[in-house]
C-alpha positions as CSV (number, residue, x, y, z in Angstrom):
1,X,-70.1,-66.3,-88.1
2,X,-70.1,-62.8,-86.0
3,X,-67.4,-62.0,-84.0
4,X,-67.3,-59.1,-81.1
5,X,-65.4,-55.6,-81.2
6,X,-63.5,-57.4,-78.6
7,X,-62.0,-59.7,-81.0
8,X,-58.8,-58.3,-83.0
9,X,-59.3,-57.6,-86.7
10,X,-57.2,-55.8,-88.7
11,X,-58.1,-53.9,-91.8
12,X,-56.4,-55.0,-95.3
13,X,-58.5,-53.1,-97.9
14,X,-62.1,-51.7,-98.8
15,X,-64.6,-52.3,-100.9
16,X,-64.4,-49.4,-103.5
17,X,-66.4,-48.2,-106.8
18,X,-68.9,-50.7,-108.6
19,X,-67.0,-52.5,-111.5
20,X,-69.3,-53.4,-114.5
21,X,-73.1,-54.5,-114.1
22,X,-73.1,-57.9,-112.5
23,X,-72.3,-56.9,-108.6
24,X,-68.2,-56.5,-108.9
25,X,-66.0,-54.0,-107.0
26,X,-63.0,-52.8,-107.0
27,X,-61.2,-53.4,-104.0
28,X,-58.6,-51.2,-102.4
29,X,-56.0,-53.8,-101.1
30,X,-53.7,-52.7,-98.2
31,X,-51.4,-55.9,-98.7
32,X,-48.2,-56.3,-100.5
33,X,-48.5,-57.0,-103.2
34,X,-51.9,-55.9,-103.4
35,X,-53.3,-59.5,-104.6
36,X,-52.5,-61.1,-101.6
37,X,-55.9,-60.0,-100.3
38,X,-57.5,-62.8,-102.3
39,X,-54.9,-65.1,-99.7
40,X,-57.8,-64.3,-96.9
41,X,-60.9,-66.2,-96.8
42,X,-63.4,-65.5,-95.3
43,X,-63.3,-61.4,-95.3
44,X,-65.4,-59.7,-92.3
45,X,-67.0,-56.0,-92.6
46,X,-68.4,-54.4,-89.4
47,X,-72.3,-54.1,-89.1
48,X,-74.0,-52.3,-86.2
49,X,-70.9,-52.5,-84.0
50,X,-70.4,-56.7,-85.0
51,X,-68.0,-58.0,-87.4
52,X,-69.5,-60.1,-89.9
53,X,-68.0,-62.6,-92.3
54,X,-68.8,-62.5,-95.8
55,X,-68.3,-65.2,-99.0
56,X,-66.9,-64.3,-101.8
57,X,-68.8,-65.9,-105.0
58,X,-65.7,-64.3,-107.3
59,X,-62.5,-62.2,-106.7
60,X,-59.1,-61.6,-109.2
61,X,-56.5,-59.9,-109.9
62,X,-57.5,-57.2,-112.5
63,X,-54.8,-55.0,-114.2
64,X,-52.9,-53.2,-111.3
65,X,-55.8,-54.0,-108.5
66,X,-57.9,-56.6,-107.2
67,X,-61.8,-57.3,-108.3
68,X,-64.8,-58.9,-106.2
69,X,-67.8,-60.2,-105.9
70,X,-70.0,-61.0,-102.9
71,X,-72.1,-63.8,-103.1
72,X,-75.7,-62.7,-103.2
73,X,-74.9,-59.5,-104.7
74,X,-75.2,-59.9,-108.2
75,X,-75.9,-56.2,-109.7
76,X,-74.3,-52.9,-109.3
77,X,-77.3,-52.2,-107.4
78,X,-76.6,-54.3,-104.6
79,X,-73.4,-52.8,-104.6
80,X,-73.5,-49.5,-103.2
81,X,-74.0,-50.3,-99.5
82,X,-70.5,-52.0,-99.4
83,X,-69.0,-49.3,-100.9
84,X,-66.1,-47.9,-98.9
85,X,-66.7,-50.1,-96.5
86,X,-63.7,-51.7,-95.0
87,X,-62.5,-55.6,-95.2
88,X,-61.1,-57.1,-92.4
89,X,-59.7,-60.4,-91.0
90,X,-58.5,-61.8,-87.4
91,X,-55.3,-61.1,-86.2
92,X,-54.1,-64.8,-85.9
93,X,-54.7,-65.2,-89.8
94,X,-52.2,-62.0,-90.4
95,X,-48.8,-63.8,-91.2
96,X,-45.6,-63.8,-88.4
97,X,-43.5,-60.7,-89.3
98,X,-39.4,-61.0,-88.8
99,X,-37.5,-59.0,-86.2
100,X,-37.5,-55.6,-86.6
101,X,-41.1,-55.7,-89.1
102,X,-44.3,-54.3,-88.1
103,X,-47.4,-53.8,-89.5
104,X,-49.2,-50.6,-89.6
105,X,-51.7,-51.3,-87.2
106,X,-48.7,-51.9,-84.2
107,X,-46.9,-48.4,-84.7
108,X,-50.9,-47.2,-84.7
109,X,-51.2,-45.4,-81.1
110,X,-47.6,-45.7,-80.6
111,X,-45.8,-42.1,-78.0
112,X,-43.1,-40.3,-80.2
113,X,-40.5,-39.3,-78.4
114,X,-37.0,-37.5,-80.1
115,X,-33.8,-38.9,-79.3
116,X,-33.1,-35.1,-77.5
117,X,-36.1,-36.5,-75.2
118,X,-38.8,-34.0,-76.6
119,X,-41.8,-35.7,-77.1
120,X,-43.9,-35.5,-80.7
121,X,-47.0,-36.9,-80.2
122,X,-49.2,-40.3,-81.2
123,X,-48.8,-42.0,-84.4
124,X,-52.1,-41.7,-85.8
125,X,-51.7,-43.9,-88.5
126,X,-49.4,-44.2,-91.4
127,X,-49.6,-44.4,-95.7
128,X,-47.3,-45.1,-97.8
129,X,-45.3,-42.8,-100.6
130,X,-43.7,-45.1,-103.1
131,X,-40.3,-44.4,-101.7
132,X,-40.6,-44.8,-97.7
133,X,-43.9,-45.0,-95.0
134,X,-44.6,-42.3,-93.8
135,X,-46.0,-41.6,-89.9
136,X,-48.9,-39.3,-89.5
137,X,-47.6,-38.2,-85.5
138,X,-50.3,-35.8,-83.9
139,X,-49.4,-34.0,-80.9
140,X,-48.9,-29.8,-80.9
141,X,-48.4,-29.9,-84.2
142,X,-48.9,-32.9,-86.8
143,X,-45.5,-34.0,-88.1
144,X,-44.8,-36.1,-91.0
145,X,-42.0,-38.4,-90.2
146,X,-40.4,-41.1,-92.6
147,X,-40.7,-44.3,-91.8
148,X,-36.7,-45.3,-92.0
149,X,-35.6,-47.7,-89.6
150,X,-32.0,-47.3,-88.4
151,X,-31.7,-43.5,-90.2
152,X,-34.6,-41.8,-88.6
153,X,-36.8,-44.4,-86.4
154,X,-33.7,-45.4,-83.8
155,X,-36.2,-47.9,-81.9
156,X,-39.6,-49.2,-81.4
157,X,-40.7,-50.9,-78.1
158,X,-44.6,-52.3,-78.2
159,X,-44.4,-53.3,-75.0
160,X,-44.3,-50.2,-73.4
161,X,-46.0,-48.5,-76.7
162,X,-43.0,-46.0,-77.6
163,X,-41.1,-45.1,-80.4
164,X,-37.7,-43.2,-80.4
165,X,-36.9,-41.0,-83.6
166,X,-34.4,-38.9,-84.5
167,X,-36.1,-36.1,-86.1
168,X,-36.5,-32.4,-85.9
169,X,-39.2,-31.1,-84.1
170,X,-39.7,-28.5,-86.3
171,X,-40.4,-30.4,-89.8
């Protein structure tokens, strides 16, 4: 199945370094927890501007991470053009968030503006610490914000693609 660039996907991992000799990989998941990648079937990587949906012929957990193999590709080899390569899947498949969650991709692109009405920038994307997200915001100046809802990030409105923090401009 291809799909168009017009299409929504949203990226939940990438293929990463060859693991053993028989065409694994280890997979960078960007779900929590990280196994819930294996929930998606098929997985789609883009080629020459299409998205294009690939089998899996074997994917686990394995240790703290998640393992794969792509059917057809059955030697490390085969496995270095997939290499950092990201995975994708629709939109639609992506589960239905409760109030007040978001997932990366929506605060993507999203005007910073500071509750004393200065305005920061655009989120360019986000990545997470262990003990909060953090928001990449490029504008002047790139600013590192924490992604704290209530405490720093007072509100988020998609439809008119704003966010209102209360931060200082000079961190």
């Amino acid at each position: 199945m291809t799909a168009t660039k017009t299409d929504k996907f949203i990226t939940i991992g990438r293929f990463g370094a060859p693991y053993g000799v028989k065409g694994w990989m280890k997979i960078q998941s960007f779900t929590v927890p990280v196994e819930n990648i294996l929930d998606y079937e098929p997985w789609y990587i883009e080629q020459n501007g299409d998205w294009q949906a690939i089998s899996l012929s074997g994917q686990r957990k394995h240790n703290q991470g998640v393992v794969a193999t792509i059917e057809g590709c059955d030697d490390r080899e085969q496995t270095v053009q997939y290499r950092n390569v990201d995975i994708a899947v629709p939109r639609n498949e992506l589960p239905e968030l409760e109030q007040n969650e978001y997932y990366w991709t929506d605060l993507e692109g999203l005007k910073v503006n500071t509750v004393t009405g200065k305005e920061l920038g655009i989120i360019d994307h986000v990545f997470a610490t262990g003990a909060n997200d953090v928001l990449v915001v490029k504008g002047e100046k790139e600013h590192l914000v924490p992604y704290l809802l209530e405490q720093v990030v007072k509100k988020i409105d998609l439809d008119n693609n704003t966010m209102l923090i209360d931060w200082d401009t000079e961190f």
